[in-house]
C-alpha positions as CSV (number, residue, x, y, z in Angstrom):
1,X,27.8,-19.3,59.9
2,X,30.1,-19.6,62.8
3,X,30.3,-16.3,63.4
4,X,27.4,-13.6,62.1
5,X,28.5,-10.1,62.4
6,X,26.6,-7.8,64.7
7,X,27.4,-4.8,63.3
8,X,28.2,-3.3,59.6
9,X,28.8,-0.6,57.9
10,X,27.1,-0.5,54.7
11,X,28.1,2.0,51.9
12,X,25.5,2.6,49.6
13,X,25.9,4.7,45.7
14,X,22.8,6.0,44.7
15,X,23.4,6.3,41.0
16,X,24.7,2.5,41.2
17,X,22.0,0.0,40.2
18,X,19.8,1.7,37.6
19,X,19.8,4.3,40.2
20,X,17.8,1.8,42.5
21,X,20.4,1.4,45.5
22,X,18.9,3.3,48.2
23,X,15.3,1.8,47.3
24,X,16.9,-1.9,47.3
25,X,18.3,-1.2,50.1
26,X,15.3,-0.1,52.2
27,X,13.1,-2.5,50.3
28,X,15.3,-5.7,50.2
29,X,18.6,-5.8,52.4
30,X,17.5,-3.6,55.4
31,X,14.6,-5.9,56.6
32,X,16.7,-9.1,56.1
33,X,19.6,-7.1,58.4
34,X,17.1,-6.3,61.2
35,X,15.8,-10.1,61.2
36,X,19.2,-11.2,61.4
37,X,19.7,-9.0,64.3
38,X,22.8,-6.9,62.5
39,X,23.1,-2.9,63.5
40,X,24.1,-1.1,60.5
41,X,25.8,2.3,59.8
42,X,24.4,3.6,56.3
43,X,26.8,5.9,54.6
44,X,25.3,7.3,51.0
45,X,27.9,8.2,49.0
46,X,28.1,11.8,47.1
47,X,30.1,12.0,44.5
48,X,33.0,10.0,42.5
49,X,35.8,9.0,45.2
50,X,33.9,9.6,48.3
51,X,34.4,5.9,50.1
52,X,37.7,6.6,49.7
53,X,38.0,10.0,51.4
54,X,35.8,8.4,54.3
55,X,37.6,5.7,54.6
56,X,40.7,7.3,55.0
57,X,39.6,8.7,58.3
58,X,36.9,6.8,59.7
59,X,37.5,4.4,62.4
60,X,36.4,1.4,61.5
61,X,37.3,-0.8,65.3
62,X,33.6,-0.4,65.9
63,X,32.3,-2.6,62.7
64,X,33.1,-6.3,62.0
């Protein structure tokens, strides 16, 4: 990859996945990002709609 980002931000629905997304995440995609060197920002979403409140006002200059 010519270019690997450095830093993410990762939105993660807990009832998505059989309900397993936080414990993939932690098991399976968190180790791989800290071997790969990537700094992520973790945002657990709440209810129906919520990326697309955040979203609406986050700044996202700061994530590739």
């Amino acid at each position: 990859i010519p270019h690997r980002p450095r830093k993410i931000l990762i939105f993660i629905n807990p009832i998505g996945g059989k309900k397993r997304g936080i414990k993939i995440w932690k098991k399976h995609v968190e180790p791989l990002m800290k071997i790969a060197g990537v700094d992520t920002k973790i945002i657990i979403t709440e209810r129906s709609g919520h990326i697309i409140d955040l979203l609406l006002n986050f700044n996202l200059q700061k994530f590739e």
